[in-house]
C-alpha positions in Angstrom: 94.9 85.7 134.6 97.9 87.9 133.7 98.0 89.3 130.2 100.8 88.9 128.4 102.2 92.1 126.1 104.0 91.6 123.3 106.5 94.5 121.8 105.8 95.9 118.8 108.4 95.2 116.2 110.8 98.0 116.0 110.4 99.0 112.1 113.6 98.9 109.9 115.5 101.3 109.7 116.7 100.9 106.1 113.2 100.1 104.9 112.4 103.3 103.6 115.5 103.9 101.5 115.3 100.3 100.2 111.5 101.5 98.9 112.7 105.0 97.5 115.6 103.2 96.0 113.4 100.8 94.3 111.1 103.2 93.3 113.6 105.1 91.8 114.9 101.8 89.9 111.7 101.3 88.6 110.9 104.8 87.1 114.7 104.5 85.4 113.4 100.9 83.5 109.8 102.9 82.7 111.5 106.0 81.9 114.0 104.5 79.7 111.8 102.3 77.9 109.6 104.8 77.0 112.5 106.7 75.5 113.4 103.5 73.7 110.2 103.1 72.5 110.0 106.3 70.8 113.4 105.9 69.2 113.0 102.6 68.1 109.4 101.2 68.1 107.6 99.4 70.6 107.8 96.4 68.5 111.8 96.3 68.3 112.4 97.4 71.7 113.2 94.3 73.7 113.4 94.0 77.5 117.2 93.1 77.3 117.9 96.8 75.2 115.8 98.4 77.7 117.7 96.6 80.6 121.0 97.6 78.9 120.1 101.1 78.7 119.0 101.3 82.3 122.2 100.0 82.9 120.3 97.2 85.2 120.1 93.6 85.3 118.2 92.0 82.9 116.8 90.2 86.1 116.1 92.9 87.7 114.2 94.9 84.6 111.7 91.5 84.7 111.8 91.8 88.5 109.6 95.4 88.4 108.3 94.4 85.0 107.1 90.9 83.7 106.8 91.6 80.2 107.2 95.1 77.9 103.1 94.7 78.3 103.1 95.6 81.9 105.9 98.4 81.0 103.0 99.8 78.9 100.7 99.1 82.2 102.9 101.1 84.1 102.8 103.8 81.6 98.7 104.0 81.3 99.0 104.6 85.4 101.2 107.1 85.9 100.0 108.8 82.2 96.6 108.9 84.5 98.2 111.0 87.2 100.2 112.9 84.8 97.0 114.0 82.9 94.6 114.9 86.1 98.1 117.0 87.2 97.5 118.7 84.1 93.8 119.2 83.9 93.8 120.6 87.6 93.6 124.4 86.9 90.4 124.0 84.7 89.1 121.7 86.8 89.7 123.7 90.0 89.0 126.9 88.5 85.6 126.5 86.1 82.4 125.6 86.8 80.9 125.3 83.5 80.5 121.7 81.7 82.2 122.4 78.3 85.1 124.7 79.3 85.8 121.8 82.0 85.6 119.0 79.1 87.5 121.2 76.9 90.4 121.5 78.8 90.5 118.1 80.1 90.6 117.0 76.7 93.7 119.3 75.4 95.5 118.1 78.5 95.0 114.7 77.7 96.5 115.7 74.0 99.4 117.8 76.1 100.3 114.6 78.2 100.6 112.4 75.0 102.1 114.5 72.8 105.8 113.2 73.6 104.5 109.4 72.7 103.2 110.2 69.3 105.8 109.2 67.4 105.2 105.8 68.4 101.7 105.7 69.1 100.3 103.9 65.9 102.6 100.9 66.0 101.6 100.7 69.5 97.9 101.0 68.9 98.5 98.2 66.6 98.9 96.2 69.4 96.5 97.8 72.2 93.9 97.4 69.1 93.9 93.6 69.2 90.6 93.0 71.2 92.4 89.9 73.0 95.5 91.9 74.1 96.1 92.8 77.3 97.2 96.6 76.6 93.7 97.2 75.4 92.3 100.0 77.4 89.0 97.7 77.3 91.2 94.5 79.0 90.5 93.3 82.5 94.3 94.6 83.1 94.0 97.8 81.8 90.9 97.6 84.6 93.0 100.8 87.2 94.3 102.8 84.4 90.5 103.2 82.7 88.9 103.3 86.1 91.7 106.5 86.7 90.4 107.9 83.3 86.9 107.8 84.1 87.3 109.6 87.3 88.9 112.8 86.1 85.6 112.5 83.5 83.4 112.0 87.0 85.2 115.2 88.2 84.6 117.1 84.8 80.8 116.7 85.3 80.1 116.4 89.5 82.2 119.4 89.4 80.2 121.4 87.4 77.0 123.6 87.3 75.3 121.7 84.5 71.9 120.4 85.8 71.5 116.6 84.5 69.1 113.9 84.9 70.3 111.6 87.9 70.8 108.7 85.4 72.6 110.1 82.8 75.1 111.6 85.2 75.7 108.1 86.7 76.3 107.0 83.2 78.2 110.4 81.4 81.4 109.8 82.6 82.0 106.6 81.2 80.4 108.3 77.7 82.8 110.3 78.2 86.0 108.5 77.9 84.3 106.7 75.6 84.9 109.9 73.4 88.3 110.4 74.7 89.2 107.1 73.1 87.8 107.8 70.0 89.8 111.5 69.9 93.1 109.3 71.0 92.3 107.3 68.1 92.0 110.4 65.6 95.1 111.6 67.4 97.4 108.7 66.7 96.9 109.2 63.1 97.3 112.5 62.7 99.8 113.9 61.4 99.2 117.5 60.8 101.7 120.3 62.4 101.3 119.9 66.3 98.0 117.7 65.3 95.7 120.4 65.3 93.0 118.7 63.3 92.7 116.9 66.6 92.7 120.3 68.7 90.0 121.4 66.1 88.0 118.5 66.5 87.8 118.8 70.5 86.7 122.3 70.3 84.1 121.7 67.9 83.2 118.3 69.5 82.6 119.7 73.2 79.6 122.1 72.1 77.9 119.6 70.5 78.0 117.6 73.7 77.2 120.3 75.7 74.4 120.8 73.4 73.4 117.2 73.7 73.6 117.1 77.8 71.4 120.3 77.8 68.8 119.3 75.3 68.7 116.0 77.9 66.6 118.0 80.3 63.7 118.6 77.8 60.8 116.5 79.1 60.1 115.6 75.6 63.3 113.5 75.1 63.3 111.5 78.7 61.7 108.4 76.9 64.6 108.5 73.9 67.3 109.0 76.9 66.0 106.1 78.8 66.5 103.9 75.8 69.9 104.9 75.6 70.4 104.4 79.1 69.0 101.2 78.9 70.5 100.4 75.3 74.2 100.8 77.2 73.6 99.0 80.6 72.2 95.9 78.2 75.7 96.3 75.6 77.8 96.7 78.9 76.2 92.5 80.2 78.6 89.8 79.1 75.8 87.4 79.9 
């Protein structure tokens, strides 16, 4: 029996540019919406003004983007990257658990700063409990799964002896405090928000504090009921 060999394809020459110069098309719509939404509001921003100032197709600005939600998608991913970029000298540099958290933290407030401006009318939106641009939504699902892994690298990185079950479960704790020092964040309005730069350096501590005292033999039954007490709130059944 005599096999037959097929050739391989040849590969396109003009694939690659074709990608990169979509890639690039893409970034202009994000990058020009995002402009447009701190100048104008996220609410009276519409696809066709951010089309217009792309200087692209209205077609094509819904081609790489259905809606001004998945804009905002697009936005939570590469603010992801954006923030481990800028948490990577703590995080490749201490070994301790609350100098790691605290600078994650301020780089998260670093990365955001630019979008602050706009931040509360968005969060007006991202707060409705049925909108997709919640960071709890089944499509915010890679962006917050992003999030909690530079919080998995904040503690596996680190020296801080923990109980196998509460480092399982203290990364997602702790984005669960990031969100709530985004939320003190988007309404603050003092100078450069430093109440919220005060409140993550008095906040980490106190964690720190709280992770250490987890050890104590005395409180394993109280931090199994909180384990327990989150896997039961985390069920939808």
């Amino acid at each position: 029996m005599t096999g037959v060999t097929t050739a391989a394809a040849e590969p396109d020459p003009a694939e690659k540019p074709r990608r990169a110069r979509g890639e690039q098309t893409r970034q202009l719509i994000l990058e020009t919406a995002l402009r447009l939404f701190r100048e104008r509001g996220y609410t009276e921003t519409t696809m066709r003004a951010i089309a217009k100032e792309a200087g692209v197709a209205v077609g094509n600005a819904y081609y790489y983007f259905d809606s001004k939600e998945h804009l905002i998608q697009g936005f939570y991913d590469r603010n992801q990257v954006a923030h481990r970029a800028a948490a990577e000298p703590v995080l490749s540099t201490e070994k301790e658990l609350a100098p790691r958290l605290r600078g994650v933290l301020h780089a998260g407030i670093d990365v955001n700063e630019p979008y602050h401006s706009f931040a509360a009318t968005f969060f007006k939106t991202a707060a409705e409990p049925t909108s997709p641009l919640s960071p709890f939504s089944k499509e915010s699902s890679p962006a917050r799964e992003a999030a909690i892994a530079i919080f998995r690298e904040v503690v596996d990185g680190s020296n801080a002896k923990l109980d196998p079950e509460l480092r399982k479960e203290l990364p997602e704790l702790l984005w669960l405090a990031w969100m709530g020092v985004t939320l003190f964040w988007v309404y603050d309005n003092s100078p450069g928000q430093r109440r919220t730069r005060r409140l993550i350096d008095g906040a980490v501590p106190l964690i720190d504090r709280l992770v250490s005292l987890s050890r104590l033999r005395v409180l394993r039954p109280a931090l199994r009921q909180v384990l327990a007490l989150i896997e039961t709130v985390r069920r939808d059944d």
